[in-house]
mmCIF file of the N, C-alpha and C atoms, coordinates in Angstrom:
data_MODEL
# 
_entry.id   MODEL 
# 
loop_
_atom_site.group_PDB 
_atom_site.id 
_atom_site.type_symbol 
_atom_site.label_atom_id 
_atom_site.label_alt_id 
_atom_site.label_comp_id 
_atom_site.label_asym_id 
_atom_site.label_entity_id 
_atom_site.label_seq_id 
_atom_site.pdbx_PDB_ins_code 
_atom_site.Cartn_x 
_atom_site.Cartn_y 
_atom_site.Cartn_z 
_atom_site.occupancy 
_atom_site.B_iso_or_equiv 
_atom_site.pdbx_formal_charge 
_atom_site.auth_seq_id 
_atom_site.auth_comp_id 
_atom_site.auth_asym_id 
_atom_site.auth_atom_id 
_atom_site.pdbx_PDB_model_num 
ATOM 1   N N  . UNK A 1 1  ? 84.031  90.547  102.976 1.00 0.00 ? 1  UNK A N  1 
ATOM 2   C CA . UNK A 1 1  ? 83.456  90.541  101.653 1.00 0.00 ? 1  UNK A CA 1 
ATOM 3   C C  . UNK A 1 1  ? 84.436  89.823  100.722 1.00 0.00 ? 1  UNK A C  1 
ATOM 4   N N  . UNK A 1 2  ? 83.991  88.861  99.944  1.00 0.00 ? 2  UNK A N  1 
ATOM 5   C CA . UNK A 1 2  ? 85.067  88.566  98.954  1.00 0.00 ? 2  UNK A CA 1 
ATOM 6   C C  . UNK A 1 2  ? 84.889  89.288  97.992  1.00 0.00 ? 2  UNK A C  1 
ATOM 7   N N  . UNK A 1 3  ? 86.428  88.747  97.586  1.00 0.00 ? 3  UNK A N  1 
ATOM 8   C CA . UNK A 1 3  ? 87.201  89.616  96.104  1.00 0.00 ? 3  UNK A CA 1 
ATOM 9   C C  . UNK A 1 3  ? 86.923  88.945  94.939  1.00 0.00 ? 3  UNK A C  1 
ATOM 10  N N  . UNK A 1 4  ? 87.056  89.273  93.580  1.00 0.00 ? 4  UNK A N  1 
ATOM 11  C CA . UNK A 1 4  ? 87.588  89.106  92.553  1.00 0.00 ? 4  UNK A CA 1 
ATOM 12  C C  . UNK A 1 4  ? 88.468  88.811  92.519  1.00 0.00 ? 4  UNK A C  1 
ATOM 13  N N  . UNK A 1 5  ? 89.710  87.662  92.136  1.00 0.00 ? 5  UNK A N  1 
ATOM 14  C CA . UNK A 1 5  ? 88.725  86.271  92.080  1.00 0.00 ? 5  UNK A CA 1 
ATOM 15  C C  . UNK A 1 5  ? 88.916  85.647  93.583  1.00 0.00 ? 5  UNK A C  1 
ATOM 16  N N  . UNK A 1 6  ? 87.887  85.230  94.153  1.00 0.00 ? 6  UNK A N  1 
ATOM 17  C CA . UNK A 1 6  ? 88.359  84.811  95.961  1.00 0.00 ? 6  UNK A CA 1 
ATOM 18  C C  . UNK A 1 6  ? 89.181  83.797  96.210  1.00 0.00 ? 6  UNK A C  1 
ATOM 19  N N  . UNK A 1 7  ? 88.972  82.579  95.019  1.00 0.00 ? 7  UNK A N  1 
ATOM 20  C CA . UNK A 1 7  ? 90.017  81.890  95.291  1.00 0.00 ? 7  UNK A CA 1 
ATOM 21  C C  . UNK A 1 7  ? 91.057  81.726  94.266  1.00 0.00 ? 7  UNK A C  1 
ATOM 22  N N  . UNK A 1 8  ? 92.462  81.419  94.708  1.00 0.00 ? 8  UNK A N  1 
ATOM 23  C CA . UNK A 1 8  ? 93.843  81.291  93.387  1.00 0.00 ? 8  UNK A CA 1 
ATOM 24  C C  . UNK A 1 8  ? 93.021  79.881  92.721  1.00 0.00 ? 8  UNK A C  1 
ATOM 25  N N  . UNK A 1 9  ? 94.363  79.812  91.580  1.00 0.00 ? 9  UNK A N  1 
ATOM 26  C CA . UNK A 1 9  ? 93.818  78.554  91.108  1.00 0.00 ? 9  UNK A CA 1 
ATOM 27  C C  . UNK A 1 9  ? 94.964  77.567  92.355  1.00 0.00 ? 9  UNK A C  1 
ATOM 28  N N  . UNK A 1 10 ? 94.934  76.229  92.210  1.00 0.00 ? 10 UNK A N  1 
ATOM 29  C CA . UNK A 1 10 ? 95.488  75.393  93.375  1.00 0.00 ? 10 UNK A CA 1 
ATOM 30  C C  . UNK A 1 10 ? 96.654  75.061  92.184  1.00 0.00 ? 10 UNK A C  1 
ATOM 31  N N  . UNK A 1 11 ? 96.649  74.994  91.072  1.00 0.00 ? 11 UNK A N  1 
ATOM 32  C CA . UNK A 1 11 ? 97.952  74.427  90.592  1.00 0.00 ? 11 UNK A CA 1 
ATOM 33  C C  . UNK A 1 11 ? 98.751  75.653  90.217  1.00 0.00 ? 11 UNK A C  1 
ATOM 34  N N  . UNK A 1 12 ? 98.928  77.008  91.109  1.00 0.00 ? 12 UNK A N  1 
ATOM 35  C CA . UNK A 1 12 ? 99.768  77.437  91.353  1.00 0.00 ? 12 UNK A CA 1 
ATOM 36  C C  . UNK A 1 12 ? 100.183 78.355  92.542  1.00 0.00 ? 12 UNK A C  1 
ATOM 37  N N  . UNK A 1 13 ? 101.334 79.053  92.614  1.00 0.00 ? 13 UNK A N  1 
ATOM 38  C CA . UNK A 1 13 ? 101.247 79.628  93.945  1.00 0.00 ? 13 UNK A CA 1 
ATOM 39  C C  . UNK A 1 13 ? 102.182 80.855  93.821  1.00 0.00 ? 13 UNK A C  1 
ATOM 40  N N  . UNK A 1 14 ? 102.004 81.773  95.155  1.00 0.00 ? 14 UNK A N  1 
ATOM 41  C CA . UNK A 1 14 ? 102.086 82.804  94.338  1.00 0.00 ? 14 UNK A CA 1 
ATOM 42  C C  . UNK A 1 14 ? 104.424 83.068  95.134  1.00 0.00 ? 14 UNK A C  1 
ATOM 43  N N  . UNK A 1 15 ? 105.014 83.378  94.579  1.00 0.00 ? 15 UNK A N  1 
ATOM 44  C CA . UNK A 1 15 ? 106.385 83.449  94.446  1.00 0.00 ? 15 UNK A CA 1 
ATOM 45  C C  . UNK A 1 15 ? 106.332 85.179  94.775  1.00 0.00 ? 15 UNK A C  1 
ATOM 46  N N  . UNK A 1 16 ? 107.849 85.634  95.178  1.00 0.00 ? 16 UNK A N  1 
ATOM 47  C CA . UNK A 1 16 ? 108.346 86.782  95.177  1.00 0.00 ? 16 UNK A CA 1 
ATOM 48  C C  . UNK A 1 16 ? 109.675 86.605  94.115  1.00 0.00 ? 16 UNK A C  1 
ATOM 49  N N  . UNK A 1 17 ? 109.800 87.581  93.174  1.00 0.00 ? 17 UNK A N  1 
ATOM 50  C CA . UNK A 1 17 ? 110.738 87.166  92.121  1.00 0.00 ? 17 UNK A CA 1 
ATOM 51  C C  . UNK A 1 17 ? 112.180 87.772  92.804  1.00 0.00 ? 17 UNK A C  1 
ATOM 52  N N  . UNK A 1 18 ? 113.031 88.094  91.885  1.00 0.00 ? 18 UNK A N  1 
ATOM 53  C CA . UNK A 1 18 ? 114.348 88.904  92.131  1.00 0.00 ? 18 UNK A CA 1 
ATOM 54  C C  . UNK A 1 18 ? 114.416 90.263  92.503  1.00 0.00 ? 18 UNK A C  1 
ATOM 55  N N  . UNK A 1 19 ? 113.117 90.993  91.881  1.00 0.00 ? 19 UNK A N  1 
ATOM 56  C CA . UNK A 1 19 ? 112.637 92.459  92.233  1.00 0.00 ? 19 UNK A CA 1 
ATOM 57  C C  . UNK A 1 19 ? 111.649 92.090  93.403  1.00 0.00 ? 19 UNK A C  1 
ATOM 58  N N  . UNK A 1 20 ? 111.658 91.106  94.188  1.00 0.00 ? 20 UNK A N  1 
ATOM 59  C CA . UNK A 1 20 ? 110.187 91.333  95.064  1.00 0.00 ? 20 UNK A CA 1 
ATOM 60  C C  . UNK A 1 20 ? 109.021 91.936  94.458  1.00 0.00 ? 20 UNK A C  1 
ATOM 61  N N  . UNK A 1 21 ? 108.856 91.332  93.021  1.00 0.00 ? 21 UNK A N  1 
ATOM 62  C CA . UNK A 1 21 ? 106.889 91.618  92.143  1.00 0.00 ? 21 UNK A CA 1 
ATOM 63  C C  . UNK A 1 21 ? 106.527 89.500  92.797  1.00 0.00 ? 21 UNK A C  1 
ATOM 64  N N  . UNK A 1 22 ? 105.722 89.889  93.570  1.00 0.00 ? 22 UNK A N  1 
ATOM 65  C CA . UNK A 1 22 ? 104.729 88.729  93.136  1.00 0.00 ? 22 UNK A CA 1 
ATOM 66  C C  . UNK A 1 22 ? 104.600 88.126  92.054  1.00 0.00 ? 22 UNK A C  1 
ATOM 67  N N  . UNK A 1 23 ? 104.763 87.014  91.708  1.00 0.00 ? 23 UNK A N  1 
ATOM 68  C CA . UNK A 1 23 ? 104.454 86.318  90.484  1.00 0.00 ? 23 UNK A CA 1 
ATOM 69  C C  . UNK A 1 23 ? 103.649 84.587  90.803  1.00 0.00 ? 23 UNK A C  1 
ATOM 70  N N  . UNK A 1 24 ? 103.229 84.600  90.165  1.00 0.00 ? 24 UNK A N  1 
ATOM 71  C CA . UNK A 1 24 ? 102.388 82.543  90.233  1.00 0.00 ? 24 UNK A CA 1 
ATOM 72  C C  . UNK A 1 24 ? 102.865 82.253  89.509  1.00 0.00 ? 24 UNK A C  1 
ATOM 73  N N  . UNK A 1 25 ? 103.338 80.822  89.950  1.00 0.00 ? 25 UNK A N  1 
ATOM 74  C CA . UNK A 1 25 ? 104.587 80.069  89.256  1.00 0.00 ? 25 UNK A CA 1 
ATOM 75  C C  . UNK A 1 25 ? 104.033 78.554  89.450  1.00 0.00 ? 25 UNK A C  1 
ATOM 76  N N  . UNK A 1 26 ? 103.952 77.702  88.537  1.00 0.00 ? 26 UNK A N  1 
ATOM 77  C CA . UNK A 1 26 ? 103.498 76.045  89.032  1.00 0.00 ? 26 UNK A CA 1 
ATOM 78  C C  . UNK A 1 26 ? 104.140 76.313  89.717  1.00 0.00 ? 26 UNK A C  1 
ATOM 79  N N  . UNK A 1 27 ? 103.332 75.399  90.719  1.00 0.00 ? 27 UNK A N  1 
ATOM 80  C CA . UNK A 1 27 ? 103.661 74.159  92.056  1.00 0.00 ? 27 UNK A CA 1 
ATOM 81  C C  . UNK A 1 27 ? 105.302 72.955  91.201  1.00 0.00 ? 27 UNK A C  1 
ATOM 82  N N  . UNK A 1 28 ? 106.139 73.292  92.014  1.00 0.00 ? 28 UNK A N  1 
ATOM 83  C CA . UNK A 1 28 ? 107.224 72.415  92.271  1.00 0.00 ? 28 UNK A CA 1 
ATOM 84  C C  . UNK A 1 28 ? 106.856 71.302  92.538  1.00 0.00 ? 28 UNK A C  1 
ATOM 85  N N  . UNK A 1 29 ? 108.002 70.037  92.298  1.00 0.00 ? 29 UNK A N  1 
ATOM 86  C CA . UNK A 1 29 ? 107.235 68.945  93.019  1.00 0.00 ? 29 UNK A CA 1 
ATOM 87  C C  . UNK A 1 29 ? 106.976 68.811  93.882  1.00 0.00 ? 29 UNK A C  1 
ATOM 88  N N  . UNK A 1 30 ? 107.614 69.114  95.016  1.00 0.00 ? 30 UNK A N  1 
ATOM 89  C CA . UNK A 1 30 ? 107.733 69.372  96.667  1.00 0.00 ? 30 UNK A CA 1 
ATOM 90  C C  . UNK A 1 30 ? 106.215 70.132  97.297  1.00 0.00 ? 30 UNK A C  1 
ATOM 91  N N  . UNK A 1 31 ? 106.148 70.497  96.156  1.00 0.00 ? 31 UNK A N  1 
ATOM 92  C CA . UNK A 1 31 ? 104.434 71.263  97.203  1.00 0.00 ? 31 UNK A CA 1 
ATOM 93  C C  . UNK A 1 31 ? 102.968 70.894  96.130  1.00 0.00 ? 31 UNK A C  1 
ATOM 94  N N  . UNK A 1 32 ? 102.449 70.444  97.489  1.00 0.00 ? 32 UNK A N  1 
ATOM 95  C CA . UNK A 1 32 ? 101.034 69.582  97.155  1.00 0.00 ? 32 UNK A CA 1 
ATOM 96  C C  . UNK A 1 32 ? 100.171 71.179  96.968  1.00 0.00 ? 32 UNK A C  1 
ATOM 97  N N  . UNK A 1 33 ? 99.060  70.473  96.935  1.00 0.00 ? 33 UNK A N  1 
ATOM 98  C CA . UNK A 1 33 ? 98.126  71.818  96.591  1.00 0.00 ? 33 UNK A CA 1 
ATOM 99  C C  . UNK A 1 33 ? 98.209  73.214  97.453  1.00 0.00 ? 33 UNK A C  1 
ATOM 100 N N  . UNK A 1 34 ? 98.276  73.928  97.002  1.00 0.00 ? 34 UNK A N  1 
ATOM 101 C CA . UNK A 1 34 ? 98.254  75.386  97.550  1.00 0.00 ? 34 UNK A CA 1 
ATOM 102 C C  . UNK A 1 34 ? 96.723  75.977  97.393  1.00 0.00 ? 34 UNK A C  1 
ATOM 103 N N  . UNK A 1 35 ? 96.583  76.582  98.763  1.00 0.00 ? 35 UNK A N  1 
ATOM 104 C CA . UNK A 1 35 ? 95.371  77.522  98.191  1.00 0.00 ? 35 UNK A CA 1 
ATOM 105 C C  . UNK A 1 35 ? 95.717  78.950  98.861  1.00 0.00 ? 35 UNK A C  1 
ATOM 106 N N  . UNK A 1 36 ? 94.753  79.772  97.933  1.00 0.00 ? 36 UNK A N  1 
ATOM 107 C CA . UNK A 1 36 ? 94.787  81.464  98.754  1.00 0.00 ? 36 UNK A CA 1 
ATOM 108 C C  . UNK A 1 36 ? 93.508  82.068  98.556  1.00 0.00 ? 36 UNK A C  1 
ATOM 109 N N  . UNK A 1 37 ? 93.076  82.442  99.322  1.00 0.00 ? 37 UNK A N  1 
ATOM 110 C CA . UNK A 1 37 ? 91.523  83.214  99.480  1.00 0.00 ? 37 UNK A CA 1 
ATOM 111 C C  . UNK A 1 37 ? 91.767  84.753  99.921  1.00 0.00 ? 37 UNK A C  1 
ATOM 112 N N  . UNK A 1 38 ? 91.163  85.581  98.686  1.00 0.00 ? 38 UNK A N  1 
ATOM 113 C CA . UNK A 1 38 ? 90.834  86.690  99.112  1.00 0.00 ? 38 UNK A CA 1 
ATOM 114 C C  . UNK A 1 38 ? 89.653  87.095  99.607  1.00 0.00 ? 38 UNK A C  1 
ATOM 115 N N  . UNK A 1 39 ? 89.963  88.311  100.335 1.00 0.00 ? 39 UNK A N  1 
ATOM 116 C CA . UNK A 1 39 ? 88.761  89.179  100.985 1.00 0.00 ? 39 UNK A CA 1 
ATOM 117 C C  . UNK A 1 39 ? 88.977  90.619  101.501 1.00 0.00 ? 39 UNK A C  1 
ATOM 118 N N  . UNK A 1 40 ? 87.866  91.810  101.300 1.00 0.00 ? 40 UNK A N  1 
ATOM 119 C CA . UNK A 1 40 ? 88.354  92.679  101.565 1.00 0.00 ? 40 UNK A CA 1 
ATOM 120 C C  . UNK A 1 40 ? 87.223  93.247  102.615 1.00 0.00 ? 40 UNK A C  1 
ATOM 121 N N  . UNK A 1 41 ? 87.975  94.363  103.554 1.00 0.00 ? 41 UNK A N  1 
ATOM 122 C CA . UNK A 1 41 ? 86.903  94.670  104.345 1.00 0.00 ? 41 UNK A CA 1 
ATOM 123 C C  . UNK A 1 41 ? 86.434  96.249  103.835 1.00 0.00 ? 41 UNK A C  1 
ATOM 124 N N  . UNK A 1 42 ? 85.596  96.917  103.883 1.00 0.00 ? 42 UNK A N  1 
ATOM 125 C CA . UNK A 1 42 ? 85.032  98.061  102.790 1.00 0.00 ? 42 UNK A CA 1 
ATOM 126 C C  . UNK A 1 42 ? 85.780  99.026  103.841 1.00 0.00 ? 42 UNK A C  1 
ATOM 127 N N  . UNK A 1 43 ? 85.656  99.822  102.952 1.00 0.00 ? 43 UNK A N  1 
ATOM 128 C CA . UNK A 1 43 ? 86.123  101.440 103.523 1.00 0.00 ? 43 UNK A CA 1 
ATOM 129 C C  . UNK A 1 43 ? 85.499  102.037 104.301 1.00 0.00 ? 43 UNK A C  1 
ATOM 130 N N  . UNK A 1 44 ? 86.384  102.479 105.484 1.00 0.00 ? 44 UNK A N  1 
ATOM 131 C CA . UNK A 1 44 ? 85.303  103.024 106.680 1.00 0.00 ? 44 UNK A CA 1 
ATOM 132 C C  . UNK A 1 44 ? 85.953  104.376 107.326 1.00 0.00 ? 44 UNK A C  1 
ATOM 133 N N  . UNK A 1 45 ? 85.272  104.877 107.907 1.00 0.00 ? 45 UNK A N  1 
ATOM 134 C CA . UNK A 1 45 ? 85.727  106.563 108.188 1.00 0.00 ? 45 UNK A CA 1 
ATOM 135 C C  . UNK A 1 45 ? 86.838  106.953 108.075 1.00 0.00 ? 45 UNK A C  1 
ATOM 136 N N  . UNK A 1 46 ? 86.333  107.187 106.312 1.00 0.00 ? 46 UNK A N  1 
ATOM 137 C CA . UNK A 1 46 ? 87.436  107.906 105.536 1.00 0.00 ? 46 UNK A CA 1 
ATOM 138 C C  . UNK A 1 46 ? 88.641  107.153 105.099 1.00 0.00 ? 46 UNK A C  1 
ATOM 139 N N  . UNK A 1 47 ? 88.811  106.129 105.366 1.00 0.00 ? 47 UNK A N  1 
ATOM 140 C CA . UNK A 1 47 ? 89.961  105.303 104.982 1.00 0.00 ? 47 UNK A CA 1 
ATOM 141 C C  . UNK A 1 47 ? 88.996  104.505 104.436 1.00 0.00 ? 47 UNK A C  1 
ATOM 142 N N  . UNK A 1 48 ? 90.352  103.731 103.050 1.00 0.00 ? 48 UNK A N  1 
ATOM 143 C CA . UNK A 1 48 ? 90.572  102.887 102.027 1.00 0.00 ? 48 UNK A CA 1 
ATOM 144 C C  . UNK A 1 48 ? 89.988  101.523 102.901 1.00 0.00 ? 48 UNK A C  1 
ATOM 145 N N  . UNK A 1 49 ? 89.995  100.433 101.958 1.00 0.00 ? 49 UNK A N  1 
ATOM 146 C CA . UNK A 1 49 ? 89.254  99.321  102.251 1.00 0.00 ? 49 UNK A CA 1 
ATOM 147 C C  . UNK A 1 49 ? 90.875  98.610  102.731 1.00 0.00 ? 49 UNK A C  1 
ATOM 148 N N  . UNK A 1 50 ? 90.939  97.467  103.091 1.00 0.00 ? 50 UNK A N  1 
ATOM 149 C CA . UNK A 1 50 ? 91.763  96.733  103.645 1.00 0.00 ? 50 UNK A CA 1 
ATOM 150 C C  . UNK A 1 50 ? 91.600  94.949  102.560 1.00 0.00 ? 50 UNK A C  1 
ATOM 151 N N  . UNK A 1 51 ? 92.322  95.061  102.146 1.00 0.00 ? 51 UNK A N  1 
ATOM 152 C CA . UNK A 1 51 ? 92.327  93.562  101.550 1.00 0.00 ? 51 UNK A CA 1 
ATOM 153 C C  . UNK A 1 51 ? 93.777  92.917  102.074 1.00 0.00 ? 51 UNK A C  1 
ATOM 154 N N  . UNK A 1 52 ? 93.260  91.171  102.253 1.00 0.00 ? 52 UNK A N  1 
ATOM 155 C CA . UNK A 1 52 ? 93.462  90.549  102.999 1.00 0.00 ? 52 UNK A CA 1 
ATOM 156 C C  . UNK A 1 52 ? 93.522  89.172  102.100 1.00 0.00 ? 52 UNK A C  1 
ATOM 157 N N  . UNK A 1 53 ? 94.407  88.419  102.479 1.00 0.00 ? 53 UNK A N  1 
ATOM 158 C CA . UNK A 1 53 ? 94.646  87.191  101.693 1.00 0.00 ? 53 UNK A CA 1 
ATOM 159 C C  . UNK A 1 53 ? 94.804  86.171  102.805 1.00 0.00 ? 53 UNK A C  1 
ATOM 160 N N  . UNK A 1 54 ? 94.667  84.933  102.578 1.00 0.00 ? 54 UNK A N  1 
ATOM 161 C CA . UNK A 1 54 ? 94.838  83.467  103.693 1.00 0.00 ? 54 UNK A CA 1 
ATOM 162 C C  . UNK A 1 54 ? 95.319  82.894  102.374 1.00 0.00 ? 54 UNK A C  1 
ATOM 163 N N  . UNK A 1 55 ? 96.523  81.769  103.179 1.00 0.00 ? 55 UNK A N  1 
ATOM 164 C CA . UNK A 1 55 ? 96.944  81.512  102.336 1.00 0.00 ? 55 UNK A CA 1 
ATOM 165 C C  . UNK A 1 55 ? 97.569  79.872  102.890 1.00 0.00 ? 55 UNK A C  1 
ATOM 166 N N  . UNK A 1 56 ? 97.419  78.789  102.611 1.00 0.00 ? 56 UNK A N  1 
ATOM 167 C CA . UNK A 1 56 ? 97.876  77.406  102.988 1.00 0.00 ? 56 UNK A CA 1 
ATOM 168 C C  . UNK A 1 56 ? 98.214  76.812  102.023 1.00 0.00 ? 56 UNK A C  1 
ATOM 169 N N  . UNK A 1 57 ? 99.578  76.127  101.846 1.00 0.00 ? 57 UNK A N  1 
ATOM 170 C CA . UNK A 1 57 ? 100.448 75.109  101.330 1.00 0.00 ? 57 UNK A CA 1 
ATOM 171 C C  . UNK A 1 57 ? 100.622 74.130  102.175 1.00 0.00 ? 57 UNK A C  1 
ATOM 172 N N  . UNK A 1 58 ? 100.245 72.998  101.129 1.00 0.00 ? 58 UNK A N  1 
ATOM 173 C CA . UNK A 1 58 ? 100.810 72.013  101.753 1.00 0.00 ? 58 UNK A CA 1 
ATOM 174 C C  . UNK A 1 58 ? 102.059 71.192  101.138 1.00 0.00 ? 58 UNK A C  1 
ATOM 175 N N  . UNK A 1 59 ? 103.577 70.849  101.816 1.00 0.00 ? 59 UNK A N  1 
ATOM 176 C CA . UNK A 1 59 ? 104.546 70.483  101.761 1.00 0.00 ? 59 UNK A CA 1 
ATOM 177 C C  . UNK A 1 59 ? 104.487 69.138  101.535 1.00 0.00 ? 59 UNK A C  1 
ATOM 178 N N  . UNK A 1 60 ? 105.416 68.642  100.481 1.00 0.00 ? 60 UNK A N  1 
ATOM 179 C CA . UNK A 1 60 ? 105.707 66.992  100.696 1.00 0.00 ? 60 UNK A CA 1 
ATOM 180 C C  . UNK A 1 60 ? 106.247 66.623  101.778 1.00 0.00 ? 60 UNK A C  1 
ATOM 181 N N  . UNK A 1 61 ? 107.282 67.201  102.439 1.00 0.00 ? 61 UNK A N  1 
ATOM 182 C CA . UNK A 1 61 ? 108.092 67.265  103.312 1.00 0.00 ? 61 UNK A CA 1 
ATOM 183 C C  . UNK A 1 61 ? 108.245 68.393  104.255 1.00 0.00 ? 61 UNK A C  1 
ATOM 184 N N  . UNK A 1 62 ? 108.987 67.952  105.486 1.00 0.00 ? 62 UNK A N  1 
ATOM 185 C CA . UNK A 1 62 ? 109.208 68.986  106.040 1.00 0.00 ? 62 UNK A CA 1 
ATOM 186 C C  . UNK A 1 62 ? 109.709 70.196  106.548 1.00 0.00 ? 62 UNK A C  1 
# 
């Protein structure tokens, strides 16, 4: 099932800061478009739903 919102925006991506919080930060020069797609799978006997992210960058380099 997708999420709210399913896809990031592409001109940014998402970073781990100094505390390890997630943050989206522009794209550096070094990295071409980024994408990330959410989706979650629903809650099933008795347990919470499971959300799930995909996630591809692409590098200038290697």
């Amino acid at each position: 099932m997708k999420r709210n919102p399913y896809e990031s925006d592409p001109g940014f991506w998402p970073v781990l800061d100094a505390n390890c919080v997630w943050q989206r930060d522009p794209l550096p020069a070094t990295v071409l478009p980024t994408l990330t797609r959410y989706g979650e799978l629903p809650a099933q006997d008795g347990r919470g739903p499971i959300r799930v992210a995909a996630v591809v960058t692409a590098q200038r380099t290697a």
